[in-house]
KOLLUMBA-717182 format. One record per residue: x negated, y negated, z of N, C-alpha, C in turn; residue number from 1. Coordinates in steps of 0.1 Angstrom, whole numbers, always signed. Example, Ala and Ser with C-alpha at 12.3 -4.5 7.8 and 13.67 -1.06 7.14 Angstrom:
BEGIN
{rec {-132,+57,+78},{-123,+45,+78},{-132,+33,+78},1}
{rec {-128,+22,+71},{-137,+11,+71},{-129,+0,+79},2}
END
This chain:
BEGIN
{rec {-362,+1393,+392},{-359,+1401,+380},{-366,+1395,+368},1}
{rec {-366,+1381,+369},{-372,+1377,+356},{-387,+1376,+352},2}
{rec {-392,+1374,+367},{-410,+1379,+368},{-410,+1391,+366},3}
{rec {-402,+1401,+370},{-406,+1415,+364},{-405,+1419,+347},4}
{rec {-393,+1412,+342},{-394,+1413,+327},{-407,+1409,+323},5}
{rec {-412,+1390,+329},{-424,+1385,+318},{-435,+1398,+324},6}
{rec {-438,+1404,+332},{-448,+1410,+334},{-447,+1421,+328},7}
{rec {-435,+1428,+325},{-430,+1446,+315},{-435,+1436,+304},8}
{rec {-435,+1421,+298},{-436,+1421,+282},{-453,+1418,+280},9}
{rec {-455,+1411,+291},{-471,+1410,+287},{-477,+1423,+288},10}
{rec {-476,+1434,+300},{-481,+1448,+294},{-476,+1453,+281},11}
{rec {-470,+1450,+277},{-463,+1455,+262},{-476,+1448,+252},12}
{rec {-479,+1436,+253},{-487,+1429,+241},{-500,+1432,+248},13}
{rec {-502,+1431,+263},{-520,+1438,+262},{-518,+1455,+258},14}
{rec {-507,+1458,+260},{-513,+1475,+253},{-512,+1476,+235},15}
{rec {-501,+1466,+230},{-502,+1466,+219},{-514,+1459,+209},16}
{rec {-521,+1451,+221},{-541,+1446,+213},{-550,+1457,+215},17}
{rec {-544,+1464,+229},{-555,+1475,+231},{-554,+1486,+219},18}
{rec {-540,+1487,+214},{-538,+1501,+206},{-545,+1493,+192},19}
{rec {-540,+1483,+184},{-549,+1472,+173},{-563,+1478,+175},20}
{rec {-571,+1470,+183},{-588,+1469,+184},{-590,+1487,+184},21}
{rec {-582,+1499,+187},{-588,+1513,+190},{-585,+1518,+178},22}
{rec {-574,+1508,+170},{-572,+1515,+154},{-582,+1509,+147},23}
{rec {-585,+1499,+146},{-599,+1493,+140},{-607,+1501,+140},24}
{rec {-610,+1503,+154},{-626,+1510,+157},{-624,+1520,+148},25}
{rec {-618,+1532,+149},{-615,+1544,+145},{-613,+1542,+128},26}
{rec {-606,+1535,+122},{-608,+1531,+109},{-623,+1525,+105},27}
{rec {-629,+1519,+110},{-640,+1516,+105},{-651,+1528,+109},28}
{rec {-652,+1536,+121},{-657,+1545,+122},{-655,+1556,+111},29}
{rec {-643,+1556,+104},{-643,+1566,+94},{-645,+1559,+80},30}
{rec {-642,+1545,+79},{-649,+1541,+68},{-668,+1543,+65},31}
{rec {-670,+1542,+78},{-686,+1545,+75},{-693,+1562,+73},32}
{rec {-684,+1569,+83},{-684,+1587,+76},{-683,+1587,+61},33}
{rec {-674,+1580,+55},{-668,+1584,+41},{-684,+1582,+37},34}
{rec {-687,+1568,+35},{-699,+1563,+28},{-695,+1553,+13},35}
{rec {-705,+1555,+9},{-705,+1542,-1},{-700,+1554,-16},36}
{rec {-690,+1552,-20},{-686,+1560,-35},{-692,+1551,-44},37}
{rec {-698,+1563,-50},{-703,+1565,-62},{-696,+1568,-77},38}
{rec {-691,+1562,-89},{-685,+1570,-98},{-694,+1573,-111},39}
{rec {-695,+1589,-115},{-704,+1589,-125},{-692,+1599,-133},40}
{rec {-696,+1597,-148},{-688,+1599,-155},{-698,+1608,-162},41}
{rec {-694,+1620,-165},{-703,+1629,-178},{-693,+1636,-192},42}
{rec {-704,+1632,-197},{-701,+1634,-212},{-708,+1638,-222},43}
{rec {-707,+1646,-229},{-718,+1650,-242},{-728,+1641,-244},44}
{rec {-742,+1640,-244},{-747,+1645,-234},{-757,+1639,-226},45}
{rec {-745,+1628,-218},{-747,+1621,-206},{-744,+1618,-194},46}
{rec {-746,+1614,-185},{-743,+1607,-174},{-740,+1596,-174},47}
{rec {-731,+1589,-170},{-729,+1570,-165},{-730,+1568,-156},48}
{rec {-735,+1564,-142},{-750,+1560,-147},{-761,+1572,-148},49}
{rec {-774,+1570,-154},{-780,+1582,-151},{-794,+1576,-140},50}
{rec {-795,+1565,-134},{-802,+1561,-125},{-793,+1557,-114},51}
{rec {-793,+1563,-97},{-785,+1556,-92},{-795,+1560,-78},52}
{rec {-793,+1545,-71},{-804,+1542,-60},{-795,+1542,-44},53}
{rec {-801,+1549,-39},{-795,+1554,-28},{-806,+1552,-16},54}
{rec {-803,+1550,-3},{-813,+1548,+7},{-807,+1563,+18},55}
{rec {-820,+1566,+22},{-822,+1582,+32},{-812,+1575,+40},56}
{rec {-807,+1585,+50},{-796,+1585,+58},{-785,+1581,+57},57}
{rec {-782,+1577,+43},{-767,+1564,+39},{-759,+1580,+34},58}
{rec {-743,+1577,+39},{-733,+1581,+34},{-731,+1580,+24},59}
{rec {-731,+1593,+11},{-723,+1589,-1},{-712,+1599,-3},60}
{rec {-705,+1595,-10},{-696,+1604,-18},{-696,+1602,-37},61}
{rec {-698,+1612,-39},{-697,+1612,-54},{-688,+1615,-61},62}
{rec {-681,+1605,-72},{-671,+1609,-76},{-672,+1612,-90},63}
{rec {-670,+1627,-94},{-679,+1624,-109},{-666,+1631,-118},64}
{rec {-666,+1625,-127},{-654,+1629,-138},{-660,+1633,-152},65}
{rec {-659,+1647,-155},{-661,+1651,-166},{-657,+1646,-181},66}
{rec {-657,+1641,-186},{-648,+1636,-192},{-640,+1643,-205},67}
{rec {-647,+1650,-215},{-647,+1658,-229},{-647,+1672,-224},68}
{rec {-661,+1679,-217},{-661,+1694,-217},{-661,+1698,-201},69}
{rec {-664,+1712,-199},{-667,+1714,-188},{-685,+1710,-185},70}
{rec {-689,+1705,-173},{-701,+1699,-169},{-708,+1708,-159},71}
{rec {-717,+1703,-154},{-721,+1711,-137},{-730,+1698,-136},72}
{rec {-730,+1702,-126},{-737,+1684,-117},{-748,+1692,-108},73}
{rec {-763,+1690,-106},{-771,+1696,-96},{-782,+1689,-98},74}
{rec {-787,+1691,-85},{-804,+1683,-79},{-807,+1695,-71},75}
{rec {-815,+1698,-71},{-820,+1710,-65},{-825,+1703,-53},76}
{rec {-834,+1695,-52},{-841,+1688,-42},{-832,+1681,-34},77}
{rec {-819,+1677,-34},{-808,+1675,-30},{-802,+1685,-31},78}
{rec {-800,+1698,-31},{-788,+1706,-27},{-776,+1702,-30},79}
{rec {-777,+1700,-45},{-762,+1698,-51},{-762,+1709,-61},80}
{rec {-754,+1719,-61},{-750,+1724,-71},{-730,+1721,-72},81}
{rec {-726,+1714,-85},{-711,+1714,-86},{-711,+1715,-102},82}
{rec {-696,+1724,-101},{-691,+1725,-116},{-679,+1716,-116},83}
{rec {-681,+1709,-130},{-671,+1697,-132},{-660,+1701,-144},84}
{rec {-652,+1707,-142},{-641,+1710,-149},{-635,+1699,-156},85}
{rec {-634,+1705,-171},{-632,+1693,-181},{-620,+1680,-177},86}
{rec {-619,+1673,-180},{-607,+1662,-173},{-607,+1663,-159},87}
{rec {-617,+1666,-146},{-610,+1667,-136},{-620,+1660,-128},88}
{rec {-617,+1648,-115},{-629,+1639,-109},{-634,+1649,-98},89}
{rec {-645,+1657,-93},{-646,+1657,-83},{-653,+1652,-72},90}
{rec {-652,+1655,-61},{-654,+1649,-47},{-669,+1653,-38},91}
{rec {-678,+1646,-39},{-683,+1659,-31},{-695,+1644,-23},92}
{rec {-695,+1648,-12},{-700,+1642,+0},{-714,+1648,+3},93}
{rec {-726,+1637,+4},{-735,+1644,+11},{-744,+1630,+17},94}
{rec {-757,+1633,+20},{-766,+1621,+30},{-779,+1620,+27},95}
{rec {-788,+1620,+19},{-796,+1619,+14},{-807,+1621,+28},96}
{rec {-814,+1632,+31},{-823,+1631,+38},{-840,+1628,+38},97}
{rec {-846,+1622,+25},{-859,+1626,+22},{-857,+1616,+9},98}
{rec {-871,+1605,+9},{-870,+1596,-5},{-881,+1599,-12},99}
{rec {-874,+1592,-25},{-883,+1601,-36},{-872,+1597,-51},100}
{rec {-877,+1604,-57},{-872,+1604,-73},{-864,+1617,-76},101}
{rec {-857,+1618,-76},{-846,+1637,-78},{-842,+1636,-92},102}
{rec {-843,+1647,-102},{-840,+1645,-109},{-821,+1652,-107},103}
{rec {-816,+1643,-113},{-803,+1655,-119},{-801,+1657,-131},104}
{rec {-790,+1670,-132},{-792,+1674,-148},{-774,+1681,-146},105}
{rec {-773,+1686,-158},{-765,+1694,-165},{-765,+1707,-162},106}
{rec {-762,+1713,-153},{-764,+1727,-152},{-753,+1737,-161},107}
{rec {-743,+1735,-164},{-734,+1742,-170},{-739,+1737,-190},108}
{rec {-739,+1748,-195},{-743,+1747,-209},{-729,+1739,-217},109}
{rec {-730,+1732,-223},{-726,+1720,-226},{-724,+1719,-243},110}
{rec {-735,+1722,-246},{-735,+1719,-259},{-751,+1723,-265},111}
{rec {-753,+1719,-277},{-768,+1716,-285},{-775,+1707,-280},112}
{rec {-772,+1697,-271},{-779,+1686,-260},{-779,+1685,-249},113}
{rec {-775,+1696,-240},{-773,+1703,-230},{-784,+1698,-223},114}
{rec {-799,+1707,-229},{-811,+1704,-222},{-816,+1687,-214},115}
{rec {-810,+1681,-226},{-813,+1659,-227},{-801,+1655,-218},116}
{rec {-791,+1662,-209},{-780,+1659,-201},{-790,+1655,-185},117}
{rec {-793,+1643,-182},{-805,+1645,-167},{-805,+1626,-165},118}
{rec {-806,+1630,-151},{-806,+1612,-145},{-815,+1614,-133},119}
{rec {-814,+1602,-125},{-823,+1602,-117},{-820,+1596,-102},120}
{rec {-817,+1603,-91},{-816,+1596,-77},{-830,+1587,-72},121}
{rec {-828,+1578,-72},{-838,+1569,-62},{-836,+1567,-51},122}
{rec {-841,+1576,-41},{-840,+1573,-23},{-848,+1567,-23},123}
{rec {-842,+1553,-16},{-853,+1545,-7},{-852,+1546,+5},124}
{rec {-859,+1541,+14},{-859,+1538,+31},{-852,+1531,+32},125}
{rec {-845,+1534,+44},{-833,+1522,+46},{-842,+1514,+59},126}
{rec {-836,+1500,+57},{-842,+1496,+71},{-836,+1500,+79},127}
{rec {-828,+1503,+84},{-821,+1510,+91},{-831,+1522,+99},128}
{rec {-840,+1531,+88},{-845,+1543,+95},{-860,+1534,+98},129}
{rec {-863,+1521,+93},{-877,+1522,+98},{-881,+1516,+111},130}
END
């Protein structure tokens, strides 16, 4: 009876390393989906940051907070078009497929400086893709 207990407890602790190491995996596999966040802040009539360097195939998420008015956030060359509602951060996920210089800008009219609202993505190669 008592070899059968130590043997019911050691299956207990190898299933309870097996269930550990498969929650890992699974957490870190969705830590790398998410990607690397980004926080940019817009304001009359800027960006914080308005250069930000990114490598092709990397996960980002962008977290961008309007801060004063309503905004719009877009890269054409990247397929971002988003409106940023005054006081509100939003979310928006994407993966850089192609390197290069993108401009971003201000798409929502903003103000008298509206036009001078623009930053710049730098994709590089990741080693990863070479």
């Amino acid at each position: 009876m008592r070899k059968l207990k130590e043997v019911s407890n050691c299956c207990k602790i190898i299933y309870l390393i097996i269930l550990i190491i498969a929650s890992n995996l699974i957490l870190c596999d969705e830590m790398e989906k998410k990607g690397r966040e980004i926080y940019i802040i817009a304001q009359k009539y800027r960006f914080i940051p308005d250069v930000i360097e990114l490598y092709r195939g990397e996960n980002i998420q962008l977290n961008i907070l309007a801060e004063d008015v309503e905004h719009g956030f877009c890269c054409k060359e990247l397929g971002i078009y988003l409106e940023l509602p005054a006081g509100e951060e939003v979310i928006y996920e994407f993966t850089p497929d192609k390197v290069g210089e993108f401009e971003f800008y201000c798409c929502v009219y903003c103000g008298i400086g509206h036009k001078n609202m623009k930053g710049k993505f730098i994709v590089k190669e990741s080693d990863k893709n070479k």
